[in-house]
Each structure stands twice: as C-alpha cells, then as structure tokens.
N, C-alpha and C positions, 0 to 999 in steps of 0.2 A: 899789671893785669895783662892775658893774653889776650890779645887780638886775633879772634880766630875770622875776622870778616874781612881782614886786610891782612894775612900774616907776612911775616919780614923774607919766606921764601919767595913772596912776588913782590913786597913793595923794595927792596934792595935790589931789584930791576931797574934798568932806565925807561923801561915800559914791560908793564904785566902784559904777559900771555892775556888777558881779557882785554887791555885796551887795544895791541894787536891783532887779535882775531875781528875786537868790534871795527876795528878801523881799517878794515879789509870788505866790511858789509856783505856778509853771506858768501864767500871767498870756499871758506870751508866747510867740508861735514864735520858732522861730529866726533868721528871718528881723527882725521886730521888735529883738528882743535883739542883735543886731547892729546896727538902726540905732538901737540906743541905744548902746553899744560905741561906733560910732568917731563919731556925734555929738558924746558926753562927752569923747573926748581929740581932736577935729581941732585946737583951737587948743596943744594942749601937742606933738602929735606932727606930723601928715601933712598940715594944713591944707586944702589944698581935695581931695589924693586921699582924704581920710577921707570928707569930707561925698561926695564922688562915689561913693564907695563905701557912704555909706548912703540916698544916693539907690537905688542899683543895689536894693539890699535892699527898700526900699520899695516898688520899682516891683514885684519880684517880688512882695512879700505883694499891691499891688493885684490884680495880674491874679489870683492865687488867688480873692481875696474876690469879682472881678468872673466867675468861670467857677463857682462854685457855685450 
C-alpha cells in the first residue's frame, strides 16, 4: 500500500522537512519552508522540477526581503 501521508521521500530522512521546520517554531515563512520541502526530497522524488520549484520559492521570499 502507498503511503501517501508519510511517503519514503521524507521518511528516508533522518529528520523530515516538517519536523525541521516544526522544531525551528515559526523560524520560517512559508515561502522558506517550502524551499526546504522540495530541496530535501528532489533527489528521492521530482529532481530538477523540485529544485525549480524551490528556486521559484526563493525568488519569491528575495523580492519580499528586497521591497521592505
């Protein structure tokens, strides 16, 4: 059966992106927390759409940081 609530691109971690981010306690946005998310599983899941996808995220938090 798949386990799509635990899948093995995070539990084959020695700690999931979620228990990271939660054990940081409001550390990140959501934006960060996502390019830690598919950082942590591009090589077990999506390969280069992940890292482009925490590009995307990245880029968003810069331009935040840079209009404040």
């Amino acid at each position: 059966m798949n386990n799509n609530i635990e899948p093995p691109h995070y539990t084959e971690l020695k700690i999931s992106p979620l228990e990271y981010i939660e054990a940081n306690n409001g550390e990140f946005s959501w934006s960060i927390s996502n390019v830690i998310k598919y950082v942590s599983r591009h090589k077990r899941k999506n390969g280069l759409e992940d890292l482009l996808k925490a590009k995307w995220y990245l880029e968003n938090e810069i331009k935040k940081w840079e209009n404040k």
